[in-house]
N, C-alpha and C positions, 0 to 999 in steps of 0.2 A: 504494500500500500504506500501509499506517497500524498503526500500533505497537501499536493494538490488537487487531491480528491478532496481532500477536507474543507470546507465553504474558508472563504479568504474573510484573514480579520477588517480587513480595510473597508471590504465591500459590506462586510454585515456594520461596521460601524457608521456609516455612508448608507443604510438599507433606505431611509428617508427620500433620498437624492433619487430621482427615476432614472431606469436602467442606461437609458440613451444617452446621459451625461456622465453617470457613474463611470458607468466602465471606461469610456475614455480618460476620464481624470485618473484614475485607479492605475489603467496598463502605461500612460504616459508618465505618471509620478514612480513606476518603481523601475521603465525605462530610463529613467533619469537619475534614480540612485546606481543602478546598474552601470552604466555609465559612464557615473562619475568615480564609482570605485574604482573602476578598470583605467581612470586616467584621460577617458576622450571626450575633451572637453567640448568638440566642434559637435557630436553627437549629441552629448549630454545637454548643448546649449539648442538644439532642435527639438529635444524633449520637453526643455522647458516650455520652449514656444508653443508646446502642441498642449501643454498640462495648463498654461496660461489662458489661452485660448479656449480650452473644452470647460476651463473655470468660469471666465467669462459668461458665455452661453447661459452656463447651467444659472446665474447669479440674475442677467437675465431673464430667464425664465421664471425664476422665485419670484423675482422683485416686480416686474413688468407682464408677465403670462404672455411673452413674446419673446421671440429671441433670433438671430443670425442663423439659419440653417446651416449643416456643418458641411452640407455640400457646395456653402458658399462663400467668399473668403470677404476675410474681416478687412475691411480698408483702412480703417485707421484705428489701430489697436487703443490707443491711449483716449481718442474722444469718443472714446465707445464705454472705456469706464471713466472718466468725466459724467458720461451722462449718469453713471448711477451715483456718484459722488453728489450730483445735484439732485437728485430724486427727495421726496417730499419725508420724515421721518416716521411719517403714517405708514410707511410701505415695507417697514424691517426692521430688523434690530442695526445699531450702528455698525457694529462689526460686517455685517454681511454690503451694506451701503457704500461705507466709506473705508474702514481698515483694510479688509481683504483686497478692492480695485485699487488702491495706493500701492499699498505692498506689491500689487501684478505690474502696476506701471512703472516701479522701480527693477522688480526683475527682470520685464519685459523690455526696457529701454537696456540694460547690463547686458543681455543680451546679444541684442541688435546694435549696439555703438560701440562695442570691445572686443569685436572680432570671434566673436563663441556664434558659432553657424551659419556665420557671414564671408565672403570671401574680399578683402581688402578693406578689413579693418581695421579702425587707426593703431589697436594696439593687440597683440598677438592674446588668443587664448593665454590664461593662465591657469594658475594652481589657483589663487585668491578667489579670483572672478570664480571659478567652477565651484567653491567651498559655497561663496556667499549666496549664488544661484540656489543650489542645492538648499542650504539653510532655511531660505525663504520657504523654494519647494514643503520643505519639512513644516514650516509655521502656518503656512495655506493650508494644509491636510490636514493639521494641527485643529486647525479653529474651526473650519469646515467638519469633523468630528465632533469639538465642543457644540456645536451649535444644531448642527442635523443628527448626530449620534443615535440610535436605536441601544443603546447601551446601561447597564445601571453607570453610574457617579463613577465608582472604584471601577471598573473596566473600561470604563472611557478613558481614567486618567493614567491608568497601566498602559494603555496601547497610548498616548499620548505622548508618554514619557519614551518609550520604544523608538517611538517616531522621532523625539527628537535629537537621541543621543546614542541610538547607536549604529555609528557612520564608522564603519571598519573595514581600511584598504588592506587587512589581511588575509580575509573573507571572499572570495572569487565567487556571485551566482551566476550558474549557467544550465539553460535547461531545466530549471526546475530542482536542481542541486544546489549544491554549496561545496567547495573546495576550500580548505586552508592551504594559504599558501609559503608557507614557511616548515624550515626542514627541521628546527630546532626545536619541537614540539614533544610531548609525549602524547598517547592518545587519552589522559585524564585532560591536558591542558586545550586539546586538541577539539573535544569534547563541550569544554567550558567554555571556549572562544565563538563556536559554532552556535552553540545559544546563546550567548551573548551578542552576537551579530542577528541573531534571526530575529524579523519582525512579528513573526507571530509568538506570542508569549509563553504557547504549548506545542510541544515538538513529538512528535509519534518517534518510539524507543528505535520501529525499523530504520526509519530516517536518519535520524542522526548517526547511528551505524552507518548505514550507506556510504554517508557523506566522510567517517573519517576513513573510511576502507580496509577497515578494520577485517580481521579473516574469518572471523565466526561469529554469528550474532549471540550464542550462548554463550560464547565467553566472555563476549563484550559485553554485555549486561554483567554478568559476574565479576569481572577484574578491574572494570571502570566504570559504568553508572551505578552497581550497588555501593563500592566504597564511597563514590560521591555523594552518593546520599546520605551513607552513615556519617561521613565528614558537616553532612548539613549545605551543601553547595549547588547539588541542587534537589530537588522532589521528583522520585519517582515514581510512578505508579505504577505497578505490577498489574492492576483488574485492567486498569486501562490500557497500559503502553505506551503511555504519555510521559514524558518529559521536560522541566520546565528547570531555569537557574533561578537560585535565589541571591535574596541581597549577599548573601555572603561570597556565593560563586562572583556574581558582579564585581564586590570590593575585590575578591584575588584578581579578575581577570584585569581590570582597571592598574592592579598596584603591581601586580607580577609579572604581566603576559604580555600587555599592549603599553 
């Protein structure tokens, strides 16, 4: 089994947002951590544009019960959330109004005027620029959760916090996996890192085997998630086959590992 069977936390905390906009925000936002982890900033800054834009729409649509069709392209990014910046405060919460279209017109100008998926831009992709993109990315999905969530309180703000901190170039996804990619690991640390990177907050016991390539899943339960558990690092569950880091795995992975 593979976790992507399992319903995506993003899209059930997004269940509010109609399919048509979700899932473009959704596959463009985690094409753009992807992305950025791997280093390509020229992609990564196309991701934005497409995760800025299907935001857009969606924001649109809430606010106004109209919106850009996505089979049509947006002429002017910027006075198109203008207009919702000016919209009347009958029509939404501020957040959805005015913070969220600020924040797109600052990402989406970084963008487009810095060389990130533009070809003769004034100043070459960087490392900064792709962080601060990304960042935003993380704070748009962020609030767009606080505010449409289908979630209780404490699981909105668990996957909130996921969202916003943990951005690990050790971490390689592809296809639906996860690779570490450093040689200097054990597979206990190897283990902790991989939950620690993963956005979903509960990880099935087959999976995370998978991903460190480990040679037997009985043993690997037995030699590295049960000690881990006993150490308190992370929660295993046996009826289930879930597994999940705790604050304590965090603090090591934080202070030891990364």
């Amino acid at each position: 089994m593979n976790t992507a069977s399992l319903k995506s936390p993003l899209r059930d905390a997004l269940s509010k947002v109609p399919d048509e906009f979700r899932d473009k925000i959704v596959d463009s936002y985690i094409d753009l951590k992807i992305r950025h982890r791997e280093g390509k900033h020229d992609a990564a800054g196309l991701s934005a544009g497409k995760l800025s834009e299907s935001v857009l729409r969606f924001l649109q649509h809430d606010l106004t019960k109209t919106h850009i069709p996505f089979n049509k392209q947006i002429t002017n990014f910027i006075d198109e959330c203008e207009k919702l910046i000016r919209l009347s405060h009958n029509l939404g919460v501020e957040s959805i109004r005015i913070v969220i279209p600020r924040a797109m017109i600052f990402m989406y100008t970084l963008r487009s005027k810095r060389g990130i998926g533009h070809i003769g831009g004034d100043v070459d992709a960087n490392v900064i620029d792709g962080a601060t993109i990304t960042r935003l990315a993380d704070w748009i999905l962020c609030e767009l959760i606080r505010v449409y969530h289908n979630l209780s309180l404490e699981e909105a703000d668990t996957l909130i916090n996921s969202l916003s901190t943990r951005n690990v170039p050790d971490v390689w996804e592809i296809g639906g996996k996860k690779r570490v990619l450093r040689n200097d690991l054990d597979f206990k640390q190897i283990t902790l890192l991989l939950l620690y990177a993963s956005v979903d907050s509960v990880v099935l016991a087959e999976d995370i085997y998978s991903w460190t390539k480990y040679s037997n899943l009985g043993m690997y339960k037995k030699s590295v998630l049960i000690p881990l558990h006993n150490a308190n690092l992370i929660e295993y569950d046996a009826s289930t086959q879930t597994v999940v880091i705790s604050p304590s795995g965090i603090k090591q992975v934080e202070e030891s590992i990364i």
